[in-house]
C-alpha positions in Angstrom: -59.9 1.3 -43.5 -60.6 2.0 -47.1 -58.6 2.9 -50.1 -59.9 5.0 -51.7 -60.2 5.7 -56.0 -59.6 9.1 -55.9 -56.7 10.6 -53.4 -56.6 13.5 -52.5 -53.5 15.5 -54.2 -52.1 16.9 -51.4 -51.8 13.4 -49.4 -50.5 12.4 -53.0 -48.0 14.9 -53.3 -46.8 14.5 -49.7 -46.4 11.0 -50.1 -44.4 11.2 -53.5 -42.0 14.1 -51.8 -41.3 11.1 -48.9 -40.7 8.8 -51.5 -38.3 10.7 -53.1 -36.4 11.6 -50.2 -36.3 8.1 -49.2 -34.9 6.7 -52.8 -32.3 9.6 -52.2 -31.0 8.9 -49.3 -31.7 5.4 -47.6 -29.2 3.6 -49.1 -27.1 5.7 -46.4 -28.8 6.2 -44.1 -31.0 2.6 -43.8 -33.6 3.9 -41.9 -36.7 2.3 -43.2 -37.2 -2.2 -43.2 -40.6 -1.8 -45.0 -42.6 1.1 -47.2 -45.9 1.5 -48.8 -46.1 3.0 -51.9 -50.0 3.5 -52.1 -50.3 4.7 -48.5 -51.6 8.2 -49.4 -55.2 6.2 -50.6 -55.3 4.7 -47.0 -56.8 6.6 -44.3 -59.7 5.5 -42.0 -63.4 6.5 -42.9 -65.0 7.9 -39.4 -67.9 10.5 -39.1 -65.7 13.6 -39.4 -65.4 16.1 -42.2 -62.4 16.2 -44.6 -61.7 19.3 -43.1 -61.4 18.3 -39.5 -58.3 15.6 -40.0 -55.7 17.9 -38.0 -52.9 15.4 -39.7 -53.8 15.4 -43.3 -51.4 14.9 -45.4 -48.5 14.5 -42.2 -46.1 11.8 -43.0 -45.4 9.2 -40.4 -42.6 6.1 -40.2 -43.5 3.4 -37.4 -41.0 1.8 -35.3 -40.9 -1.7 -36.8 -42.3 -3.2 -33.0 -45.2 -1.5 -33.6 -47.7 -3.3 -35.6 -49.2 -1.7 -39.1 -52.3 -3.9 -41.2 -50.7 -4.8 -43.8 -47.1 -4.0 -43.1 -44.8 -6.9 -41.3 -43.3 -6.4 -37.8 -40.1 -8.0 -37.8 -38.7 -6.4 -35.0 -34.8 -6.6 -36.3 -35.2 -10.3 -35.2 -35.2 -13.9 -37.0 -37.9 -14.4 -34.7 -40.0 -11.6 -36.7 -42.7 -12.4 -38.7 -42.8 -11.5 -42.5 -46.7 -12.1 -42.6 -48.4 -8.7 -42.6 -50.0 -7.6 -39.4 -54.0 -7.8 -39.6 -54.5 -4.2 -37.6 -53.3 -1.1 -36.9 -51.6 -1.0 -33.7 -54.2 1.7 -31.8 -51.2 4.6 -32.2 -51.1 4.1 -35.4 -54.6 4.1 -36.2 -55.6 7.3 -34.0 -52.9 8.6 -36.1 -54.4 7.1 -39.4 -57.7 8.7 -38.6 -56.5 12.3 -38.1 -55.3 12.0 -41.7 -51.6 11.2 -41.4 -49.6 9.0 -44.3 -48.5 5.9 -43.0 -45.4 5.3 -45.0 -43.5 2.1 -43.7 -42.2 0.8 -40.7 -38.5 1.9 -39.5 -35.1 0.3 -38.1 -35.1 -1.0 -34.3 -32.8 -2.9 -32.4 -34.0 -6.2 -31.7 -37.0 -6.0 -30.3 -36.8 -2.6 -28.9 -34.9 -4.2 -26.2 -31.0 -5.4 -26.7 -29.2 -8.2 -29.2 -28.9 -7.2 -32.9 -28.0 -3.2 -33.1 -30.5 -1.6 -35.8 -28.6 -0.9 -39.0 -29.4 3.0 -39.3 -26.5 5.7 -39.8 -27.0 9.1 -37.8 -28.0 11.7 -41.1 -25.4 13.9 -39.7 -22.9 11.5 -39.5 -22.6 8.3 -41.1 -20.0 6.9 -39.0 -22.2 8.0 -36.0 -25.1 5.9 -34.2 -28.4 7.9 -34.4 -29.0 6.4 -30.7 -31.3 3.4 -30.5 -33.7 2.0 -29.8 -35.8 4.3 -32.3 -32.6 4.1 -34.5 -34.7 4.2 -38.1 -37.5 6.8 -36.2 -35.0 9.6 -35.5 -33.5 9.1 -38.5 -35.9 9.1 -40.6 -37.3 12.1 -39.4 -34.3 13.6 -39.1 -33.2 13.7 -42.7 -36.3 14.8 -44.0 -38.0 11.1 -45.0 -40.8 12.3 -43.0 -42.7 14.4 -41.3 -43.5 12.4 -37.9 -42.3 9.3 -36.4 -43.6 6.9 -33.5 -40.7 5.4 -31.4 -41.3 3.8 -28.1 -39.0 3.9 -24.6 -38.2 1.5 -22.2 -35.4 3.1 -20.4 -34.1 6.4 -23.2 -35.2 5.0 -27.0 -37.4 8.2 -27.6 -35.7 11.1 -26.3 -31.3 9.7 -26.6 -31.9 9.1 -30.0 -33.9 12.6 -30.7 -30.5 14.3 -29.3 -28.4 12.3 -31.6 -30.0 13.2 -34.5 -31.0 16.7 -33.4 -35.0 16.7 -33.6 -37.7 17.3 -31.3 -38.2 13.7 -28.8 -41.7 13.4 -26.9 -42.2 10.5 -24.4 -45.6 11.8 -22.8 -46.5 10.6 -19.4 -46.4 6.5 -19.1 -50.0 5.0 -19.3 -51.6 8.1 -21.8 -50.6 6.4 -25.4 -52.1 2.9 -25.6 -49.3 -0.1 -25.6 -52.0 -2.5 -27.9 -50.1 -3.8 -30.6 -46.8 -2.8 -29.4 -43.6 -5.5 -28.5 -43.6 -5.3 -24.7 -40.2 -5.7 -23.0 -40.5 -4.1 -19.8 -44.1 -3.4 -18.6 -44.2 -0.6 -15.9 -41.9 1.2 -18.5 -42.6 0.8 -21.8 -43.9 4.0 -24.0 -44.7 5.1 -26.5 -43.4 8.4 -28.1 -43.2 10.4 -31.3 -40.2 12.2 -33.0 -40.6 15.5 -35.1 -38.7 18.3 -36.5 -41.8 20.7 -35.6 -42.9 21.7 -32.4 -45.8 22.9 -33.3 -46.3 19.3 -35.0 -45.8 17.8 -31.7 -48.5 20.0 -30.1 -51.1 19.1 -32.5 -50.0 15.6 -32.4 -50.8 15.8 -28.7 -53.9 17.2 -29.1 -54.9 13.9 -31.4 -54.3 12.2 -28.6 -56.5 14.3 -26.2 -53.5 15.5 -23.8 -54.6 18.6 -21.6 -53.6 21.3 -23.6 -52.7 23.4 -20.3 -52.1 27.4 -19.8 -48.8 28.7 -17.8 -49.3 30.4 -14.7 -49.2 34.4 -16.0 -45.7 35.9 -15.0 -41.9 34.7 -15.8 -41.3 30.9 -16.7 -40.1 29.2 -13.9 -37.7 26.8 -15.1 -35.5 24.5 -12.7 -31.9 22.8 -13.9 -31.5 19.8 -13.1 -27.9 18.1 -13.4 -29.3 14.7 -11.6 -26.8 12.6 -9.5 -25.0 11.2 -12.8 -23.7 14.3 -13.7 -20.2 13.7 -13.5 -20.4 10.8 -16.0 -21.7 13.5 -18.7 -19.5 14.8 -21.4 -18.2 18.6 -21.9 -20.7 19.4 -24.5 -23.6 18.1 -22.4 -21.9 20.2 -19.5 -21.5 23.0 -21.2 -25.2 22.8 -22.8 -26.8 22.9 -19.5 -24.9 25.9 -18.0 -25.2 27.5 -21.1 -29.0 27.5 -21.4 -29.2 28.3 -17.9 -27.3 31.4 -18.2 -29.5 32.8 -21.4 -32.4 31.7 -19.9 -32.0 33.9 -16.8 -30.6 36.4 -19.5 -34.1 36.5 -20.6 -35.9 36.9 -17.7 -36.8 34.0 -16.9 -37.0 32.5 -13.5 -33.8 30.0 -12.7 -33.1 27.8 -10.1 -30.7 25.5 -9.7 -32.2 21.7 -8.0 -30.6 18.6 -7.0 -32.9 15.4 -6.7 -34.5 14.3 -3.4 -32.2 12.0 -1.4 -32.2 8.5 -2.1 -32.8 9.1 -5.9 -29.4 7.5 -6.5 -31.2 4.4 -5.6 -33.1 4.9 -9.2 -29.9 3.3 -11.1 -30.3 0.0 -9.4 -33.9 -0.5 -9.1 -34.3 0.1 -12.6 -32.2 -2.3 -13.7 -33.8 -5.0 -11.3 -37.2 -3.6 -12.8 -36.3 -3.9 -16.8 -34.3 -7.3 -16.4 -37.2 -9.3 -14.4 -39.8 -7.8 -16.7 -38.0 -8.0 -19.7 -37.3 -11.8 -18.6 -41.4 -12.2 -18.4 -41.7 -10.9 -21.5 -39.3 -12.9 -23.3 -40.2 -16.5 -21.4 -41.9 -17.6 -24.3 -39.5 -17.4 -27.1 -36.5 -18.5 -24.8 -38.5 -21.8 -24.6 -39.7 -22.1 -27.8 -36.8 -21.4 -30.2 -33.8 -20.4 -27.6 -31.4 -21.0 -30.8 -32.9 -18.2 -32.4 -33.0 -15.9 -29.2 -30.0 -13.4 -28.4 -28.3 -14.3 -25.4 -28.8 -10.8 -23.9 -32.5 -11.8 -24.0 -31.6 -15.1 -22.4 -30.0 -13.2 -19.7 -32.8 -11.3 -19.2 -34.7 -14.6 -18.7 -32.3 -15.8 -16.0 -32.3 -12.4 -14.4 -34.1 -13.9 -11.1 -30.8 -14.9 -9.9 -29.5 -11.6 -10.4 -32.5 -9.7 -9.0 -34.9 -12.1 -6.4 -38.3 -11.5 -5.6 -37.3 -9.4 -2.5 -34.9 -7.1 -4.9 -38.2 -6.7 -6.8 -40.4 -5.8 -4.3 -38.1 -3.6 -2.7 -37.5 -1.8 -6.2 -40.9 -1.3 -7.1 -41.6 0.2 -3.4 -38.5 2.7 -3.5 -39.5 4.2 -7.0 -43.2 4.2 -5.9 -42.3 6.6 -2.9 -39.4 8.6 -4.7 -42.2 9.4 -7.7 -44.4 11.2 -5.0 -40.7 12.9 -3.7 -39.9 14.2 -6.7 -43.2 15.6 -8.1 -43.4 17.5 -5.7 -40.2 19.1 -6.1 -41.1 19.2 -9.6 -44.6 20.5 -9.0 -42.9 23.9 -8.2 -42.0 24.5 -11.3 -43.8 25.2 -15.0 -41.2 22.3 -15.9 -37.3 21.0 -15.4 -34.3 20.8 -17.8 -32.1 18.3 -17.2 -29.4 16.6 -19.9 -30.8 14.7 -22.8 -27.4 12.3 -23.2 -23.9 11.9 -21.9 -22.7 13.8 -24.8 -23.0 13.6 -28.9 -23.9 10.1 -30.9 -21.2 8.0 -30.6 -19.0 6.5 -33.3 -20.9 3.1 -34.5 -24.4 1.8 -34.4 -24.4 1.0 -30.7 -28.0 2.5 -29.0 -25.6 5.0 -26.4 -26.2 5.5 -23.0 -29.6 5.6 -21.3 -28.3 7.1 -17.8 -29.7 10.2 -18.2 -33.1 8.9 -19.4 -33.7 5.5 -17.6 -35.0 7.4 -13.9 -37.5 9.7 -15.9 -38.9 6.9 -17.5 -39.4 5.0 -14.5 -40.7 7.5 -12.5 -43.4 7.7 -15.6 -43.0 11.1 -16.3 -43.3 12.9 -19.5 -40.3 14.2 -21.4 -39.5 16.5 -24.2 -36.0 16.5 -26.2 -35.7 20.4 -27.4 -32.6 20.2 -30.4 -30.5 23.1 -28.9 -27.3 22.8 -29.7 -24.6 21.6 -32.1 -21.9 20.7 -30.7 -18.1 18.7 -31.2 -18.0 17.4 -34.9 -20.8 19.4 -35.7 -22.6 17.1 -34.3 -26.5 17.7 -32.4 -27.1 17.8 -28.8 -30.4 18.0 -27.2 -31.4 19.0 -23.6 -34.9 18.0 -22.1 -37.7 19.6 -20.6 -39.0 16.9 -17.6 -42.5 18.0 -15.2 -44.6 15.4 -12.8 -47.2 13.0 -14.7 -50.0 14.3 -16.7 -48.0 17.6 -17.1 -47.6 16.9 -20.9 -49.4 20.0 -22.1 -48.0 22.4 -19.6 -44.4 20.7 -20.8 -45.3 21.3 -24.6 -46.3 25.3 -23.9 -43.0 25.9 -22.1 -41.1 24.4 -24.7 -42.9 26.8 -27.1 -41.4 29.5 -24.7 -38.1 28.2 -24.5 -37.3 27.7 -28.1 -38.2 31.4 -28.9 -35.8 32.3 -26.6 -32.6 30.0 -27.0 -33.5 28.8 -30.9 -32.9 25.6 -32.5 -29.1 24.1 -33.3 -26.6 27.1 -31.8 -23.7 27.1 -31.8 -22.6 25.3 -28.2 -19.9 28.3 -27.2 -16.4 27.2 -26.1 
């Protein structure tokens, strides 16, 4: 990475219009733990022209789990480090190299995981949550800091938050964004994701990152709705999202029909929490033995989670999601993608992450997942529905949602 003498004024100006947002408003809205004044000299010399960085001048906060050279990753925990990081975590740096602003590193809760609550306000509300873990990343992007965020999701800390604060939430297709450099909490679910206020930003993000940038069949959409076996622990506003969009979509021509999941998906609930609580214990081992005073007990009961969830719970969980995946791509595969709810309802008062019911079973069947900001609902407040398709569907997902949004728009009204 060099700095270089003379930057270009656009990446200048870009970076002094974040800058000045941020000194506006983060003393409300605390989204940021770290920021970089002289990060519009920093960009990555590779054998491209200056005119072939599809990011230039796009400016990006990082989750602070996420590692940044130069920038500590402090994780919202004592057990952080304040030393700066020696490398770019590989998302950043892909990132970096396309020509995108690094500005500073964002509010998490602890470790991406549980404990310590990250201390963000939602920009719409500052009573509200802005949905964690990605607290300071939906945020941030959200209230105009910057242009781009990367979050990451273990069970719903891309896409809840993204419906909180009423932006566009991508978590692509477990496995296609590299994890180097990331904390790891849960490894068969842990991704990472991007927040935007542009669509369009999203879809050249993806293309960055060399996702399939695939055609729709010719004809109508083909959209499914999906209320998934939780749906009677979803709000009014989330209720009245779903059946809304799926009475202007078929308005509009487009093809509807209504899906329930295969049977036995109701197993999903428990075998993702045996899943995330043995992982999560593997992942935090190390620190509960080597400075337990320091540790959150929620991570400490994540340790002792084996009593909770044995070997055979284990095996049996990862064997019931591995043959419910196939189940419900298929059903999936039938459409050009899915729209199920995004959260129970609206950000909740406080600066608790929210519920991750309606996000945990997407994430553990690894598929990829789009929040679309639809609708404002009670309070004024955002609500987001999600487009859902089978792995490696992420382009295919990101063209439908470019039809969708020209027909239902961004932030109506939710009717009475």
């Amino acid at each position: 990475m060099d700095s270089h003498n003379s930057t270009r004024p656009g990446r200048r100006d870009a970076l002094r219009a974040a800058m000045q947002r941020i000194g506006l408003r983060d003393s409300q809205v605390r989204a940021w733990t770290h920021l970089d004044p002289n990060a519009a000299g920093k960009i990555y010399e590779g054998e491209s022209g200056e005119g072939e960085r599809p990011l230039e001048g796009v400016t990006v906060g990082v989750k602070d789990v996420i590692d940044v050279a130069g920038m500590p990753t402090r994780h919202n925990s004592p057990l952080g480090s304040s030393l700066p990081a020696v490398l770019d975590a590989p998302c950043v740096s892909v990132l970096r190299s396309a020509g995108a602003i690094i500005v500073g590193k964002t509010d998490t809760t602890e470790f991406a995981a549980a404990g310590r609550d990250a201390a963000t306000a939602n920009p719409h509300d500052l009573a509200r949550t802005p949905g964690g873990s990605s607290s300071g990343s939906a945020a941030a992007v959200a209230d105009g800091h910057v242009d781009l965020a990367l979050a990451t999701q273990t069970g719903g800390s891309t896409i809840r938050p993204a419906s909180f604060c009423g932006i566009y939430g991508f978590k692509p297709t477990w496995g296609l964004i590299s994890r180097e450099g990331v904390k790891l909490y849960a490894n068969s679910l842990d991704t990472v994701g991007f927040h935007a206020r542009d669509l369009g930003l999203l879809q050249r993000v993806a293309g960055v990152f060399g996702f399939a940038r695939a055609s729709l069949p010719d004809g109508p959409l083909r959209i499914a709705i999906c209320r998934t076996p939780w749906f009677e622990q979803a709000e009014s506003d989330t209720r009245a999202a779903l059946a809304d969009a799926a009475r202007r979509l078929a308005a509009s021509g487009v093809e509807t029909a209504a899906i329930d999941l295969p049977g036995g998906c109701d197993a999903l609930e428990p075998a993702f929490h045996a899943i995330l609580h043995r992982e999560g214990g593997a992942a935090f081992l190390d620190l509960a033995r080597r400075a337990p005073d320091l540790l959150h007990q929620d991570f400490h009961q994540r340790v002792a989670s084996r009593e909770r969830h044995d070997d055979d719970v284990l095996r049996r969980s990862y064997d019931i999601v591995a043959q419910l995946r196939a189940a419900v791509e298929a059903l999936f595969a039938q459409f050009d993608a899915v729209l199920v709810p995004s959260a129970p309802g609206i950000a909740p008062l406080g600066r608790g992450p929210g519920n991750p019911l309606f996000n945990q079973h997407w994430t553990l069947l690894h598929l990829p997942v789009l929040n679309l900001p639809l609708y404002r609902a009670s309070h004024g407040m955002p609500l987001g529905l999600s487009l859902v398709g089978p792995r490696f569907s992420d382009g295919r997902l990101l063209q439908a949602a470019e039809q969708l949004i020209a027909l239902l728009k961004e932030n109506q009204p939710l009717p009475a």
